[in-house]
Every structure is written in C-alpha cells, then in structure tokens.
C-alpha positions, 0 to 999 in steps of 0.5 A: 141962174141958167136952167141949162148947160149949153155947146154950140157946134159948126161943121158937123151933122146933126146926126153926127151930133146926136152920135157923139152926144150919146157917146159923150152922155155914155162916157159919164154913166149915162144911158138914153131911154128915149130919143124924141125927133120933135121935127118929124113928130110937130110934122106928123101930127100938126102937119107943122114944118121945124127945124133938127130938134131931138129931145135926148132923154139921158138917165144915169141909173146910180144917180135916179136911184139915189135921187128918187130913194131921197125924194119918191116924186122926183120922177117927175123930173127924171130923166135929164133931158139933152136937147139937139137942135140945128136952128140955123144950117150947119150950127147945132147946139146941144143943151142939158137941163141943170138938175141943180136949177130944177132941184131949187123947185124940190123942198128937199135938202138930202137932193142937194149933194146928188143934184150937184153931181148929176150937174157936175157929170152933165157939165163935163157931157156938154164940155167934151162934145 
C-alpha cells in the first residue's frame, strides 16, 4: 500500500501550484495551517541549495476533531501534509499523505471510518488540480 496520494503537473508555476493546491484543499473543508518553503529554510540554515519543495500543512477541522475525540494521541499525525515540489523545471508534483496508510500504525479501529473519508476528500484534492 502506497503512503501517499500523488499528481504531476507541466506547464505551470510553482506558485501557481501551490495556488490552485490550496484552492483544491479548500474546496473539500480543508484549511492550511502551515506552509513551510523547505528550499529557502535547508538554504537559510545548512547554506544547502534544494529545489521548489513546500510542505502544505492541511487540516479539515470536522474530521481532526472526530479523529482526535477517537484517539487523544492522533496529533501526532495531524495535520495532513500536502507536499509541493518542482524536482525538474516545469514538472511539479504534489503529493498528500494517505491518512488510511498511516492509521494502519494506530491500533484503534473507531479511526478506520474517519481515515477512509479524510483519504477519500484528500483523493478528490490531488484528483481535480
């Protein structure tokens, strides 16, 4: 089983894809509490050159509050991360965590129902950018 959900895009920006990432995420109840630009933070601290890479920290405030009513230590997991990167010009992938892979960690059968639909509105996300 694959730990992520995954698109690639050509012919767009990176800023453009992180745009119409954080509209598709919105789209399905999904707000981004962080947005980390691991390119300028690798060069800033370890003078380290990286390609567009931007980690997207989505949160769906329905489903983490379900979730974590289920499982008190599922924070550890939250939020979803979306990643953004350009490894190749021109050529952007975006990928999601699948919260039904990670949850196979999490003995606790009551996430099962709310993983699934958190992969399933993650799925549609990466589907429709």
């Amino acid at each position: 089983m694959s730990y992520y959900i995954s698109t690639t895009l050509k012919n767009t920006t990176f800023k453009d894809a992180i745009e119409k990432t954080t509209a598709a995420l919105k789209e399905e109840g999904f707000g981004v509490l962080t947005e980390i630009d691991l390119k300028a933070t690798l060069k800033k601290k370890l003078d380290a050159d990286f390609y567009n890479y931007t980690i997207l920290g989505a949160c769906n405030p329905q489903m983490a509050y379900q979730a974590l009513q289920a499982e008190n230590k599922i924070g550890t997991m939250l939020p979803c991360n979306v990643i953004v990167q350009e490894r190749e010009p021109g050529i952007i992938e975006i990928s999601a965590v699948d919260p039904a892979a990670s949850m196979m960690a999490v003995e606790n059968d009551s996430l099962g129902d709310i993983a699934k639909d958190v992969q399933k509105r993650l799925t549609k996300v990466i589907q429709s950018i």
